[in-house]
C-alpha positions in Angstrom: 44.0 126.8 96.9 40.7 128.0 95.4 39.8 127.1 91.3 38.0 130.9 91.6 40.9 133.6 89.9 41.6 136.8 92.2 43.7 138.1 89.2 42.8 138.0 85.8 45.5 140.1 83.3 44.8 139.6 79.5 46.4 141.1 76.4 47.7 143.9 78.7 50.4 146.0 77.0 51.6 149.3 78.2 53.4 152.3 76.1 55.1 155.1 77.5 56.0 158.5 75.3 59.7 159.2 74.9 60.7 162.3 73.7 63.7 163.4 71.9 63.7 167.2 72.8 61.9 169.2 75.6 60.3 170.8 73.1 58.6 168.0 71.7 56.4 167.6 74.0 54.9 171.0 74.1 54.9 170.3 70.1 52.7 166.7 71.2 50.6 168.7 73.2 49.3 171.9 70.8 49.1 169.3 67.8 45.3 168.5 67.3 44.4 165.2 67.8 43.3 164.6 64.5 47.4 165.0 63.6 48.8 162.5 61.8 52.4 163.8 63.0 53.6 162.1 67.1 56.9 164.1 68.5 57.3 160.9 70.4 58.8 157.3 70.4 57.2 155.0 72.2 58.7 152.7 75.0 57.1 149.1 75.3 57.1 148.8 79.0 54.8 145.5 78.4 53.4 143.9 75.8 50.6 141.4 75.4 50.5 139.9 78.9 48.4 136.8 80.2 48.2 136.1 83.7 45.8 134.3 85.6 46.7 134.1 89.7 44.2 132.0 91.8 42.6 132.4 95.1 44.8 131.8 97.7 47.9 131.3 95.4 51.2 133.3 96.0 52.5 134.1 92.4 56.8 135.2 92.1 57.4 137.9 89.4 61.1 137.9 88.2 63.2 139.4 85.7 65.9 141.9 84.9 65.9 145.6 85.9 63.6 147.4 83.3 61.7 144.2 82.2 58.1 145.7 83.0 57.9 143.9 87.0 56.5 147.1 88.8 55.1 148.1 85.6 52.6 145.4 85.9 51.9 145.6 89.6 51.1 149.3 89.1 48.7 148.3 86.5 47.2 145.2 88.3 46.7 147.7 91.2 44.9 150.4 89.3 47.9 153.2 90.0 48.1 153.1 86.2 46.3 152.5 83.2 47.0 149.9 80.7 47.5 151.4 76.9 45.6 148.0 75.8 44.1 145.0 77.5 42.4 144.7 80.4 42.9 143.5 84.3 40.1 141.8 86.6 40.9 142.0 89.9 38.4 140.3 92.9 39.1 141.1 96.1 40.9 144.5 98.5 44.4 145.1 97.5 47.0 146.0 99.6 50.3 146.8 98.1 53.9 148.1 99.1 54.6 149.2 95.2 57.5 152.0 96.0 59.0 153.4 99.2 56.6 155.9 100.5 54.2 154.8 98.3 50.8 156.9 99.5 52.5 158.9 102.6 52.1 162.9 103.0 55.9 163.5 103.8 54.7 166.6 106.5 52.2 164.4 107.8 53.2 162.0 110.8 53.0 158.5 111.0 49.9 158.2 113.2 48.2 160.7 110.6 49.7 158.8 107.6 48.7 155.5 108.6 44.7 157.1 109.2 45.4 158.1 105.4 46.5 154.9 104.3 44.4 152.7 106.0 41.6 154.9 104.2 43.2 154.8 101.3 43.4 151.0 101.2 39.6 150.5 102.1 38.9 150.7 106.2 36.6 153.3 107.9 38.3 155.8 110.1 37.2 153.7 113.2 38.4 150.6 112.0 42.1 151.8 111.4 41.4 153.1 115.3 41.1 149.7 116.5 44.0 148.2 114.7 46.4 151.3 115.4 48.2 149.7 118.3 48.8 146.1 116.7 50.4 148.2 113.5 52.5 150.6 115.6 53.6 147.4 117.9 54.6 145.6 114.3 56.4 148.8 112.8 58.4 148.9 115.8 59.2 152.8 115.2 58.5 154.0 119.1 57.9 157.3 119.6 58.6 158.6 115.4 55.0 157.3 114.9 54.3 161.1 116.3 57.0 162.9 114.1 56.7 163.8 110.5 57.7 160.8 107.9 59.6 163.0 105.9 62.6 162.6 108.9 62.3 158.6 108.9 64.5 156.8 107.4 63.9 154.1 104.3 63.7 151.3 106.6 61.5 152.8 108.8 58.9 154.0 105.9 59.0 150.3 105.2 58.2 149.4 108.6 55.0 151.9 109.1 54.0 150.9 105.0 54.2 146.9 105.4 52.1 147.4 108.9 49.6 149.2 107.8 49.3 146.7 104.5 49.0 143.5 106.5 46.9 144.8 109.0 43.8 145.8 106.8 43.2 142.3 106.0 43.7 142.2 102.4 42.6 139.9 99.9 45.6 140.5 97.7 49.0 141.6 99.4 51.5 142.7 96.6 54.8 143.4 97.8 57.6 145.0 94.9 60.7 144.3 96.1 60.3 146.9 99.3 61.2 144.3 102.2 64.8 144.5 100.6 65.3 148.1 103.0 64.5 146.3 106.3 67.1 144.7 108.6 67.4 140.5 108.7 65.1 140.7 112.0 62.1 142.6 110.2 62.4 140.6 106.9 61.9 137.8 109.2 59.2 138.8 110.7 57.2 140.5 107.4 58.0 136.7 106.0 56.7 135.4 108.7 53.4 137.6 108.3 53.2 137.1 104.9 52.8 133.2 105.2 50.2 133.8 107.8 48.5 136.0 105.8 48.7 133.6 102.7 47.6 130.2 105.0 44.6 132.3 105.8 43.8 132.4 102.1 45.3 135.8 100.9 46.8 136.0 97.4 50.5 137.2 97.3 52.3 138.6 94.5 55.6 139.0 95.1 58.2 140.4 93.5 61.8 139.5 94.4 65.8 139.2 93.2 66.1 136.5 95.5 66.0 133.2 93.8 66.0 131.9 97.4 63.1 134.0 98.5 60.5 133.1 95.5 61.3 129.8 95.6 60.7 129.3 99.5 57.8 131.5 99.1 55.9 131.1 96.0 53.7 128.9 94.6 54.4 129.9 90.8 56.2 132.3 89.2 56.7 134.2 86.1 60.0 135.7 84.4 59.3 139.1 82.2 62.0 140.5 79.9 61.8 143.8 78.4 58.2 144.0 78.6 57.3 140.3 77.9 56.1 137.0 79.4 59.2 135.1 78.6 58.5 131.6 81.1 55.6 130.4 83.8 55.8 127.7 85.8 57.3 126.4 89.2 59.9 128.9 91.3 62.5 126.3 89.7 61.6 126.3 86.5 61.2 129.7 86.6 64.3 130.9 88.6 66.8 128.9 86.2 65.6 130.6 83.5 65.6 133.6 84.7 69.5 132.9 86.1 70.4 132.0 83.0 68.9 135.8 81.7 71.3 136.9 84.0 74.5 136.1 83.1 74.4 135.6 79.3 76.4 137.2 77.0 74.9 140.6 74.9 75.2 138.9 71.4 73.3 135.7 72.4 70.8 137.5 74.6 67.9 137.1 71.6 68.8 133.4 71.2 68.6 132.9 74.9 64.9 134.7 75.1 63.6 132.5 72.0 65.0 129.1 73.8 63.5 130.6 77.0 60.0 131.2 74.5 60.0 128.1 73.3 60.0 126.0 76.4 57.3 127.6 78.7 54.9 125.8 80.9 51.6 125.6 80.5 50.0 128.2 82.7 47.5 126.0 83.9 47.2 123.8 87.1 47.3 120.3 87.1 44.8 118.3 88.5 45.0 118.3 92.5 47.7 115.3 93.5 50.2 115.2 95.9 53.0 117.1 93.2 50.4 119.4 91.6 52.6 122.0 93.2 55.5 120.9 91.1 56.4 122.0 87.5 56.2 119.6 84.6 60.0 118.2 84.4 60.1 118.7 88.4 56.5 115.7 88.4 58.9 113.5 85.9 61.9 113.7 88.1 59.6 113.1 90.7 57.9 110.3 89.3 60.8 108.7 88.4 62.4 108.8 92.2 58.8 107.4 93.5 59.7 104.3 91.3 63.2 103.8 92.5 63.8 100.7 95.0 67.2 100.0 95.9 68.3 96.2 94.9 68.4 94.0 98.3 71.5 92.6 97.5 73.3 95.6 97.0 72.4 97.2 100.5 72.2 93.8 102.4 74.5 91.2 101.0 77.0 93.2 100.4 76.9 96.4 103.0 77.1 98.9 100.2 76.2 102.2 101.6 74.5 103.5 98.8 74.5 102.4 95.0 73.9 103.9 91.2 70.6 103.9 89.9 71.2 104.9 85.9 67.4 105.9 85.5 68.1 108.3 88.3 68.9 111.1 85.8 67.5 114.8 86.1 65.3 116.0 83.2 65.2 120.0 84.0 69.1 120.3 83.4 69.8 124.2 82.4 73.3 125.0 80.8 74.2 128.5 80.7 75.4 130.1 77.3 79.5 128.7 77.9 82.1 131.2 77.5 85.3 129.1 76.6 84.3 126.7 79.0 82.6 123.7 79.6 81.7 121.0 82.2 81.0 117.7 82.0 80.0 114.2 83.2 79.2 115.9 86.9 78.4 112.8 89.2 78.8 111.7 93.0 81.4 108.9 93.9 82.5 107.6 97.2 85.6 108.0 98.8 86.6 104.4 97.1 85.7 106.3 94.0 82.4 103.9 93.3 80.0 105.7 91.4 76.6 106.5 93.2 73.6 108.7 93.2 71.7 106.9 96.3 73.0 107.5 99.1 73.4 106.7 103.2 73.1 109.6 105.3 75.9 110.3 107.6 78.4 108.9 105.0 80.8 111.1 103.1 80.8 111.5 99.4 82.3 113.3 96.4 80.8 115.4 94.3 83.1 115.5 90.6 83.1 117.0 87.6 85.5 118.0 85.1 85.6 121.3 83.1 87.2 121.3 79.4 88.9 125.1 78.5 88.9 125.8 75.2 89.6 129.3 76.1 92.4 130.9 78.3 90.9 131.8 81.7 92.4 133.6 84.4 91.4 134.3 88.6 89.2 130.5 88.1 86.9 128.9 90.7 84.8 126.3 90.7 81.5 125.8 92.8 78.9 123.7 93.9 75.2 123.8 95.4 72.9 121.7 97.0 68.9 122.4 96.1 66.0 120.3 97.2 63.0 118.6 94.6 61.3 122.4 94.4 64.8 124.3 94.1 65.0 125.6 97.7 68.9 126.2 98.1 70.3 124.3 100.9 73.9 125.0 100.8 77.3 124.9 98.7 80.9 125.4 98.2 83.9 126.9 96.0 87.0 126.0 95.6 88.7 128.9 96.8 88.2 133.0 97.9 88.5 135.6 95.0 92.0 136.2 95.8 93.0 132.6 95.5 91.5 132.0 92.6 93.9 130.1 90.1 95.7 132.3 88.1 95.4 131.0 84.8 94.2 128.3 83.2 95.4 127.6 79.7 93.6 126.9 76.8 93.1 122.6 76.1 93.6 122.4 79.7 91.0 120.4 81.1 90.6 120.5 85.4 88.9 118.2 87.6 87.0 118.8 90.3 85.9 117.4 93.7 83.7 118.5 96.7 84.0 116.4 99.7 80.9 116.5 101.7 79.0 114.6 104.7 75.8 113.8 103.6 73.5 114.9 106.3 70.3 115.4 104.5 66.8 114.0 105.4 65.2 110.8 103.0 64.1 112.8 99.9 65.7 113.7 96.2 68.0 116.6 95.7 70.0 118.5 92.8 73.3 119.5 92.1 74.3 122.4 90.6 78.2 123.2 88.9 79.5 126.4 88.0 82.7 127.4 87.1 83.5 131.5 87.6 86.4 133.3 85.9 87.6 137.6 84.9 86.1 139.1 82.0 86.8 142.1 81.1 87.7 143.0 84.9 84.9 141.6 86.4 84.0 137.4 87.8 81.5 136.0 86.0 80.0 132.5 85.1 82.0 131.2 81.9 80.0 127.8 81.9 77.0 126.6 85.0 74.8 123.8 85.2 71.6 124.0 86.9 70.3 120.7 88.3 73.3 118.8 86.8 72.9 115.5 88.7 70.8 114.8 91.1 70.5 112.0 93.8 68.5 110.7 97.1 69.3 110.1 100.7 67.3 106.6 101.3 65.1 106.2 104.6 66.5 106.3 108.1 63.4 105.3 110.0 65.4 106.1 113.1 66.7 110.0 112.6 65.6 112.1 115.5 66.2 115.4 113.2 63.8 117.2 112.0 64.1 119.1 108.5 66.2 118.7 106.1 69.4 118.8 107.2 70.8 117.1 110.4 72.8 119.6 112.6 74.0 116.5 114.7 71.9 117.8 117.8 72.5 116.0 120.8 69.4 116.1 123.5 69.4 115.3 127.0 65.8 115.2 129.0 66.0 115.1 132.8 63.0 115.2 135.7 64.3 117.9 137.9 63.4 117.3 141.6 61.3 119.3 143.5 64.3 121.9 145.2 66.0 122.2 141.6 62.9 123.7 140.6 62.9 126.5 143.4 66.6 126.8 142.5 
């Protein structure tokens, strides 16, 4: 990744007129300018934003509905004009912004992707030579001859996407439009997308999938009605912005200044093998680089696995509770020994126990597995929706267990806990832990998987003879 910025963004805030009446804006616009009198609010769709993306850096963008996300892509792609502060951009953009975003609907697709491709910077002859490679990506047949205006939303995204990563852009900013395509195309835009960033594109990328940004970016940042609210790692980052999610309406503001108050530093570290990694992701990782497991315990007496008490995550999120409340989450073994190394291939149990101070009805309980840079690897609940528990009484406190096969490669890994109940008519969190415990899988110098997880492949190799070839 380069030290030179593609993306500068400073101070930028952006105000949008609301009126009250129909008439007042043809009041706004006879009054002279000199008026002291507006017949408008004004909306805050932003509001004093710093951003600084690098060269070759692929940057997440989160938050709720209507906290400002396209609002600043529009602006940091010069569809709209900031109300204050100013935006540096070095290098061709190409974005997907909206569906449709700079197609004539009576033109056809061959014709709209000769507009776009001008549009976003190439000569006439140049969008010529690259036609057939961006109709053979959009994978529309023969619609690239009929007007767009009779394709459907996944096949504007198809031609739109093409087109975008095919004029070889500097910066690729993609708002949330690969969401229309089918599994098979969001594969293959993915796909494209880490191509285009390994060849030293920026991406700005902004998604709902926690999954997605983490997998994808290098850093992200989580807005809230119109503000910078966290920077930092996708983990760092994505918690937060979970925890946004699902918190109740009177503690929202208490939420936002916690959120405040903790944000990363938005500047790099200095190049080592974790710069990629957040602040409290470096000290967890720092902390499992210094973990050896005592001789005696794996030798002498055949332990398979043991409990390392400085082995304790420091990026633990809780979610505002909601008459609910988990506690000491840990992994045992089937013996019920306390352990947080572990052997893979051995079976464990992930427990934790959940005071209700609260009445609860239609409960569940669940569980995730997430690697060092919050990549979610897989999980469980206790039960469907319709066999939830009933009710759980208040002073009632539950305990829970996950039995799992640990089948993970050598590495550290988190634990989430969550615990999901009706409000109001509707399931929602009523206490979750992000990163609640976390543990490693120690070495296994003689795994034949790849990855992280072991699938249990079985592999056979055999010389075939010269007539089972011709067979």
């Amino acid at each position: 990744m380069s030290s030179e910025l593609a993306i500068r963004v400073e101070r930028v805030s952006k105000a949008f007129p609301v009126y009250d009446k129909p008439m007042h804006r043809l009041y706004q616009m006879l009054s002279p300018r000199a008026a002291k009198q507006r017949w408008y609010r004004e909306f805050h769709a932003l509001q004093n934003i710093d951003i600084t993306v690098r060269k070759g850096e692929t940057l997440g963008v989160v938050g709720r509905n209507g906290s400002g996300k396209s609002t600043l892509l529009q602006i940091i792609c010069g569809t709209l004009e900031p109300s204050a502060g100013t935006v540096q951009v070095s290098g061709r953009i190409a974005a997907l912004l909206e569906l449709g975003a700079g197609f004539n609907p009576e033109f056809t697709g061959r014709e709209n992707v000769m507009l776009y491709g001008t549009v976003l910077g190439l000569s006439r002859s140049q969008v010529e030579e690259r036609f057939d490679e961006i109709a053979a990506f959009a994978e529309i047949g023969e619609f690239i001859d009929q007007p767009v205006k009779c394709y459907s939303s996944g096949m504007y995204v198809r031609l739109a996407f093409a087109v975008a990563i095919n004029v070889t852009p500097d910066i690729l900013v993609v708002d949330e439009a690969l969401s229309v395509g089918d599994e098979a195309f969001q594969r293959k835009c993915f796909a494209r997308i880490n191509r285009i960033r390994d060849d030293g594109a920026t991406v700005l990328f902004v998604s709902h999938s926690a999954g997605i940004v983490t997998q994808l970016c290098d850093r992200a940042v989580l807005l809230d009605r119109g503000e910078l609210l966290s920077s930092g790692s996708p983990k760092f980052v994505v918690s937060r912005y979970h925890k946004m999610l699902y918190v109740p309406p009177d503690r929202a503001e208490a939420v936002r200044a916690a959120i405040r108050a903790e944000r990363e530093d938005d500047a790099l570290p200095a190049s080592t093998e974790l710069s990629s990694l957040s602040v409290v992701d470096r000290e967890d990782a720092r902390l499992v680089s210094s973990v050896s497991a005592p001789s005696a315990l794996l030798e002498d007496s055949g332990s398979r696995g043991w409990f390392d008490e400085g082995l304790v995550p420091k990026s633990t999120v809780r979610y505002d509770t909601r008459g609910a409340r988990i506690g000491v989450p840990h992994i045992e073994t089937p013996e019920g020994r306390k352990v947080n190394v572990l052997h893979a291939g051995d079976t464990y149990l992930y427990v934790y126990r959940v005071d209700f101070h609260d009445s609860a009805t239609e409960v569940r309980f669940g569980m995730l597995i997430k690697t060092l840079t919050g990549l979610e690897l897989g999980g469980g609940a206790t039960a469907l929706p319709q066999n939830s528990m009933p009710l759980v009484e208040a002073g009632q406190t539950v305990e829970v267990r996950f039995r799992f096969r640990c089948l993970l490669d050598a590495g550290t890994y988190f634990l989430n806990a969550g615990v999901l109940a009706c409000l109001a008519g509707e399931e929602t969190y009523i206490d979750r832990l992000i990163d609640a415990a976390m543990f490693r899988v120690m070495s296994q110098p003689e795994r034949l998987a790849t990855g992280f997880i072991d699938f249990c492949i079985t592999s056979y190799a055999t010389v075939l003879g010269p007539s089972e070839v011709h067979a």
